[in-house]
Residue, then its C-alpha position, 0 to 999 in steps of 0.5 A: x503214195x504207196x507202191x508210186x516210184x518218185x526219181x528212182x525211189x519206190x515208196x513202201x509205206x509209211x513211217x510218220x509225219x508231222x507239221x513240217x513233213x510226211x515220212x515214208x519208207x522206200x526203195x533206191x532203185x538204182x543203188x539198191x537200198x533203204x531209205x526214207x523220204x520226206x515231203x513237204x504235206x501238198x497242202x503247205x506247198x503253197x506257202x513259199x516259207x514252209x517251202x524255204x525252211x524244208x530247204x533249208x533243213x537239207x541244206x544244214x543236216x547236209x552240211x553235217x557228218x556224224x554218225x549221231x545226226x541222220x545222213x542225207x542224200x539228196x533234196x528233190x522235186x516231183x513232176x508236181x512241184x513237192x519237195x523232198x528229201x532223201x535220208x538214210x534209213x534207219x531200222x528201229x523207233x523213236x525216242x518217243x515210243x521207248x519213253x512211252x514205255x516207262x523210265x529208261x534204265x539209268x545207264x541207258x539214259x547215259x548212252x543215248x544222252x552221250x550220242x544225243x550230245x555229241x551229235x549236237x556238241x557237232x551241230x553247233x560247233x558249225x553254227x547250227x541251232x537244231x530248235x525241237x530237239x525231243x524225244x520224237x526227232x531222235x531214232x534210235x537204232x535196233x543196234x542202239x544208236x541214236x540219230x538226231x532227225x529233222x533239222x527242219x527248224x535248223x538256223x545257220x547262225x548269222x543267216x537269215x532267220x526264215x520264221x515270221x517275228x515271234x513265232x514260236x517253232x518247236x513243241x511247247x513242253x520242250x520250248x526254252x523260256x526264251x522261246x516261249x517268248x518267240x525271241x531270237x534263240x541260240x544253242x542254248x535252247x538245245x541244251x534247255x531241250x535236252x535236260x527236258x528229254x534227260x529229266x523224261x527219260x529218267x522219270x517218265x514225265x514231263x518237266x513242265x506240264x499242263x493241260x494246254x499250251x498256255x498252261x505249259x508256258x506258264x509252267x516253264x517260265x514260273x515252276x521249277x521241276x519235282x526233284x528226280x529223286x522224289x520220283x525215282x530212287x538211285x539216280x546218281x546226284x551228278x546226272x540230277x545236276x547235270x539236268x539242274x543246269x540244263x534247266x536254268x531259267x536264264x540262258x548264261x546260267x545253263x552249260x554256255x557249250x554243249x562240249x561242256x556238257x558232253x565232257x560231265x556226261x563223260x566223266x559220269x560214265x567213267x565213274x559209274x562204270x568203274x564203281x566210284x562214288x557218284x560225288x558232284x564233278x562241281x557244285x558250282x551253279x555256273x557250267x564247267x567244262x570237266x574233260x573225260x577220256x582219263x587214263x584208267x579207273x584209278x586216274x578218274x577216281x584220282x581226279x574226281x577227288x581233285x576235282x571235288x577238292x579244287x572247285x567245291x564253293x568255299x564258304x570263307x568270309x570276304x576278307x573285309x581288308x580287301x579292296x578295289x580301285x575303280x577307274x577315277x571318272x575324268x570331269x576335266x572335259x577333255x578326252x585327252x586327260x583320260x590318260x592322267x585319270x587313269x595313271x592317278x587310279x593305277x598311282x593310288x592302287x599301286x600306293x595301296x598294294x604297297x600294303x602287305x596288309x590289303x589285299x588289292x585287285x590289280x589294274x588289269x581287273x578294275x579297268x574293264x570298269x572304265x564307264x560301267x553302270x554296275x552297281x558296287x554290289x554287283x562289281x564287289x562280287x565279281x571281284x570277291x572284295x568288301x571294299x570299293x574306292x571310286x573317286x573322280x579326278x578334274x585337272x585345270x591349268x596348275x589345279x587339281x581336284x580329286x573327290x575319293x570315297x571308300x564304300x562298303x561293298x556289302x551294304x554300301x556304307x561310305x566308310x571314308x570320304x575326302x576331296x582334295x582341292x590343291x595344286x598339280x604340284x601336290x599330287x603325289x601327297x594326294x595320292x600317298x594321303x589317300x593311300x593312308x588314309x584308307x589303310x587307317x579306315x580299313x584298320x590295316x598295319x602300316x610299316x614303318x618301311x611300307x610308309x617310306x615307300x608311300x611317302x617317297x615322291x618319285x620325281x621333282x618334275x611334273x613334266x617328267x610325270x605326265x610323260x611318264x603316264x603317258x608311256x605307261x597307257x601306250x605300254x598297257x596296250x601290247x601292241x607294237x606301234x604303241x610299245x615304241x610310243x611308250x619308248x619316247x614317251x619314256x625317254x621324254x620323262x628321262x629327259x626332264x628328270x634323268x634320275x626318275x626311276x619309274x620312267x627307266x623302269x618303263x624303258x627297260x619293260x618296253x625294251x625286254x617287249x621289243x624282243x619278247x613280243x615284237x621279235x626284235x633283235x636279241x641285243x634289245x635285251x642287254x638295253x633292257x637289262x641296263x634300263x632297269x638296272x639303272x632304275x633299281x640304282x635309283x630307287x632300290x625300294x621300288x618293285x618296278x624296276x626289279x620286275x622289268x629286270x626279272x622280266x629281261x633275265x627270261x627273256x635271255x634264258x636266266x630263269x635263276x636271276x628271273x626268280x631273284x628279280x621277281x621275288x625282290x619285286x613281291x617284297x617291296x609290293x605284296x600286291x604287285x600282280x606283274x611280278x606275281x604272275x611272272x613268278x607263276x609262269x618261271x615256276x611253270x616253265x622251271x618244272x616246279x608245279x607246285x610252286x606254279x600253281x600256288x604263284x597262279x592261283x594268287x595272281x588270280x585272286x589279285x586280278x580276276x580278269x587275268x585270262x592268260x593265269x586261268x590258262x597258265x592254272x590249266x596248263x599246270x595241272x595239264x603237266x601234272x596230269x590232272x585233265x578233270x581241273x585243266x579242263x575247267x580252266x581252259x574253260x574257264x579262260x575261253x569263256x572269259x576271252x574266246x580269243x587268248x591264244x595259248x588256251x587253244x594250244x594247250x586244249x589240243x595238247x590236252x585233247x592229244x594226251x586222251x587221244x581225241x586227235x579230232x578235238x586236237x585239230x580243231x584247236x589248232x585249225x582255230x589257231x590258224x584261223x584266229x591269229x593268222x599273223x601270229x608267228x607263235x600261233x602258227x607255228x604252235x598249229x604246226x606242232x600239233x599237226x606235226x604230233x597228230x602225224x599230219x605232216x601235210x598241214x605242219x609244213x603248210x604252217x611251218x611255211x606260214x610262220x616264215x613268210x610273216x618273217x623270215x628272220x625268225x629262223x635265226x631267233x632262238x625261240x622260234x620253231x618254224x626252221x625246226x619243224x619245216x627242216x624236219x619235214x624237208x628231211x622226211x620228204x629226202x629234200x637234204x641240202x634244204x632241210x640242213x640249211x634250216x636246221x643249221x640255222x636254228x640249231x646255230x641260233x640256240x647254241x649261240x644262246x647258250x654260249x651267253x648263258x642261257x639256261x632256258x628249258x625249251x632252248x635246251x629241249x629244241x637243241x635236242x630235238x634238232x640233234x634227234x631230227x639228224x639222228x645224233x641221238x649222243x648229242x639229243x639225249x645230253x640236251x634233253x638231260x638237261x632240258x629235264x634237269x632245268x624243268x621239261x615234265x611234259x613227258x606226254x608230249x616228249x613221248x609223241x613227238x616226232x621230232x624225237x621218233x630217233x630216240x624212242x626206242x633208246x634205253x636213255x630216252x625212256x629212262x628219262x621219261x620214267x624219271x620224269x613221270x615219276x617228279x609229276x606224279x609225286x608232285x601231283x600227290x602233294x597238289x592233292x594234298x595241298x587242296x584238301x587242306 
């Protein structure tokens, strides 16, 4: 084909080929440049499945653009019927000839693996599987820049698949043990792939080898590769992790995301060209995801220290006093009582919280075993405890059966064991027996006091007590429908016994939600307040009511009388996971992060599966600029529930302080995307759009989070009047961005006027009086926004709702003042975690 013109393209020679497609060099006739062509080899023209999947590598390179993936052009056809496509030229060789030369020096390693990864880390995130990464389809340039080619075994996710069932695609020596197995892969094959071309380059040789394909499967599904450093000295201990977890066997034990990957990368070649020590970022066997792009040498030395401290594997026994309450199967027959075997499991797990003593998992962490066929191995190691309580409940007529067994979660050993066959009438001496009769077995102390509070029977009506329960599993499911469910399910326990303190307690907790989450009127506080005061007047010894009342007091904008309510909470039930992570988000929102993540950590290891608290961890040490562990959990929290929403913001915040303003928009393009009915979500993806300067898309969120409701531009904790008054004003639409301001700026002085000392309602009343350029009254509220907990100085110096006040004296005098708490409060983190 030398010398032939195909369309306007003039072939010049040859550069390679392969089973998928032959490679030339030629010239654009009409633009005057460089490119390089592909045909499908004549002979495979025939066969209409290598024909598609050419396609389809246009269609998925196409749809990409990086500069670390090869551009292309076009896809075309010849008078004969040969397709082919039209990509960039590139000037430099493959991957493969560099390799063929010898070992790559270590820092070059990096660079190519930084390029290789983001390219990819981009692939992915658009739903592609490249499949045959090796070092033959990366090019690199004669500037040093690495391009991904041949996306030829590309496969959009959720399309459908072009290869024949079980056949394997991609060469063998790079092939993840899933593929050997001509099973459906997905970007975890890429990962697997690319530790094999970081273990090549650094050594030379291949990972898995043989003499022929069979013999290389073998390898890759039974050997594990010699050590890097026995073949090649000065390799840093991390880039030999890096690749270790690459390599794992199992697909979910390598990184799960490129991004994660990429970040370690990062955070090696910081560390390396700053001259710190090559200590491991995690020695954790499960990926994490360690953010990079730090704020200096000293910073990244810093973190990787917190880092190493933070999240090296503790070698503590399992505390043998710790337990957890599984879900009590319901043998009654009936799916409708699966509500009262589900309140007698939460009843006995809150009479053993009760229990200084114990260390009990929440209810948030057992339930998700509702039905599990895990071993009680398996569930004791996921929930770091040594014992397990699983029991059955079968209720007929006036009867009740409940058959409880404590079980050793090390060896499975029955420590305990009891069935009680008795009346519905004693249900509470059921419970408060099995309580303390697991307490004598695990040898736990038992209080006088903490005894009381076991033995006392919350109602004389059972009536009352089954509404009771009833309320609780509707509440338990934070949707609004269901939260006035539970409201008149409360209110029909209060009917049969008007002195029942649990049910006013669950009344005032459904109320506070009514304004809290569902945006009802403020006014809804003040019966929430009154509920559970009610309920504390009527048993001031349980932890209930004084956590619905500390919830309330938050709500208002009281954090003082928050704190004293949850912390009353705590000393009746030491184990009470609400009012544990409650106090954790106050210490957060006062400023106080230390105290924070003492608070957040301890609700985690209560309840493992508190998603929210991985995240509320990593916003904490977010503030106190610690990117290296805020990263891992937001991480963290995203692997375990891709679809908590406040993960997002704080990721894009996070990705805003390293100025990775790209990352930042994806975040918040996902919460525009992912939660399209939530005011908070919206209005949060205005925000970041507003502190990237995209005042385009904040307005288009803005205008969302009022069309969902239009009411809630006279709620004082929300932002949507704010945001699209700000913009209003810029675009010189006066009359109607005033009406806004003046709507939101009235909505939280009147907050104020009744007492509320909340942070962001101070923060927002300053931002409101910076918008309009009163920058006496913007700096007074921002004072004491500081002064009762904002230490996101970052972000206060970024946003554009404060641009008024940035060169003012006062303004950056408080941001000094603010870094200055944050960094004397991270040096007490970092000394408290290595302790």
């Amino acid at each position: 084909m030398i010398g032939q013109t195909i369309s306007h393209y003039k072939i010049l020679e040859k550069l390679g080929g392969g089973g998928m497609g032959v490679v030339y060099k030629a010239e654009d006739t009409k633009l005057k440049r460089l490119v390089a062509l592909k045909f499908l080899p004549p002979e495979l023209t025939r066969e209409e499945e290598a024909k598609e999947r050419f396609i389809h590598e246009a269609q998925a390179a196409a749809a990409l653009d990086h500069p670390n993936i090869c551009d292309i052009h076009e896809i075309g056809e010849t008078e004969e019927g040969q397709l082919f496509i039209v990509m960039a030229y590139y000037a430099g060789e493959t991957l493969k000839k560099q390799v063929a030369r010898g070992k790559l020096q270590v820092a070059e390693v990096i660079d190519i693996a930084l390029q290789v990864a983001q390219g990819l880390a981009k692939a992915h995130e658009h739903g592609m599987t490249h499949r045959d990464i090796k070092p033959a389809n990366i090019m690199v340039t004669n500037d040093g820049v690495a391009k991904i080619v041949d996306f030829g075994l590309a496969k959009l996710a959720g399309q459908i698949g072009l290869t024949k069932a079980g056949t394997t695609l991609g060469t063998a020596a790079y092939m993840s043990p899933e593929q050997t197995h001509g099973q459906e892969v997905d970007h975890r094959a890429d990962i697997w792939a690319f530790g094999v071309v970081l273990y090549e380059m650094l050594t030379g040789q291949l990972p898995f080898k043989g003499e022929y394909e069979q013999a290389i499967i073998y390898s890759i599904l039974n050997e594990t590769p010699q050590p890097i450093a026995s073949l090649r000295a000065n390799v840093p201990t991390e880039l030999e992790r890096i690749v270790g977890l690459c390599l794992a066997k199992k697909a979910t034990d390598r990184y799960q995301r490129m991004t994660a990957l990429l970040a370690d990368l990062q955070a090696l070649k910081q560390t390396l060209e700053y001259g710190t020590s090559q200590r491991s970022l995690a020695a954790s066997a499960r990926p994490r995801r360690k953010l990079a792009y730090l704020y200096g040498a000293g910073v990244v030395v810093l973190a990787l220290l917190v880092w190493y401290f933070l999240l090296r594997p503790k070698t503590t026994p399992i505390d043998r006093k710790s337990i957890a309450v599984l879900p009590f199967n319901n043998l009654s027959g009936k799916q409708e009582d699966e509500y009262f075997s589900d309140g007698i499991t939460e009843d006995i797990l809150t009479q053993l919280s009760k229990i200084a003593d114990l260390r009990v998992i929440s209810r948030t962490s057992v339930m998700q075993y509702k039905g599990t066929k895990k071993s009680i191995r398996t569930i004791g190691k996921e929930l770091d405890v040594a014992t397990i309580l699983e029991g059955s409940v079968r209720r007929a007529e006036n009867q009740v059966r409940i058959v409880a067994q404590l079980i050793d979660a090390r060896n499975d050993e029955h420590l305990w064991a009891e069935t009680y066959d008795q009346e519905f009438t004693q249900i509470f001496a059921i419970q408060s027996d099995v309580a303390e009769k697991i307490a004598a077995a695990l040898e736990a102390k038992l209080s006088p006091a903490e005894k009381a509070r076991i033995e006392n029977n919350p109602t004389a009506s059972l009536t009352a007590y089954e509404y009771y329960l009833r309320g609780r599993d509707y509440y338990y499911r934070y949707k609004k429908q269901d939260n006035e469910s539970a409201i008149a399910l409360f209110q029909n326990a209060l009917e049969f016994d008007p002195h029942y303190a649990l049910a006013w307690a669950g009344l005032g907790d459904a109320y506070a939600q009514r304004y809290g989450r569902f945006f009802f009127p403020v006014a809804w506080l003040d019966s929430a307040i009154t509920a559970s005061q009610k309920a504390i007047a009527l048993d001031p010894n349980a932890a209930e009511g004084f956590k619905a009342l500390g919830t309330a007091y938050v709500y208002k904008g009281l954090p003082r009388k928050g704190f004293e309510a949850f912390q009353q909470a705590v000393e009746r039930n030491p184990n009470y996971y609400p009012a544990i992570a409650n106090l954790g988000l106050n210490y957060l929102g006062s400023g106080a992060l230390v105290e924070a993540l003492r608070w957040q950590k301890r609700a985690v290891a209560i309840n493992p599966a508190a998603i929210n608290h991985y995240a509320y961890i990593g916003e904490s040490y977010r503030r106190l600029d610690m990117p290296l562990p805020a990263g891992h959990y937001f991480e963290k929290a995203i692997e375990l529930q891709p679809d908590y929403d406040e993960t997002y913001f704080f990721l894009a915040l996070l990705y805003l302080a390293q100025g990775r303003n790209e990352q930042a928009r994806e975040q918040a393009e996902k919460m525009a995307v992912l939660f399209p009915d939530d005011i908070r979500m919206t209005e949060g993806a205005g925000q970041i759009y507003g502190l990237m300067g995209n005042f385009a898309a904040a307005k288009s969120c803005y205008q969302r989070a009022l069309q969902i409701d239009a009411a809630v531009t006279t709620t004082p904790r929300s932002l949507g009047a704010i945001g699209l008054g700000h913009i209003l004003l810029k675009e010189g639409q006066q009359s109607q961005a005033h009406a806004l301001l003046d709507s939101a700026l009235s909505a939280r002085l009147k907050a104020i006027e009744t007492g509320s000392a909340d942070e962001e309602i101070f923060y927002y009343t300053a931002a409101i009086y910076a918008i309009r350029n009163n920058k006496a009254e913007a700096c007074k509220w921002l004072q004491k926004a500081v002064a009762v907990g904002s230490r996101d100085y970052r972000t206060m110096e970024r946003d554009p709702w404060f641009e008024n006040l940035r060169g003012e004296n006062r303004f950056q005098e408080m941001m000094a003042q603010v870094k200055a708490q944050v960094d004397e409060m991270r040096r007490r983190v970092e000394k408290m975690e290595k302790e």
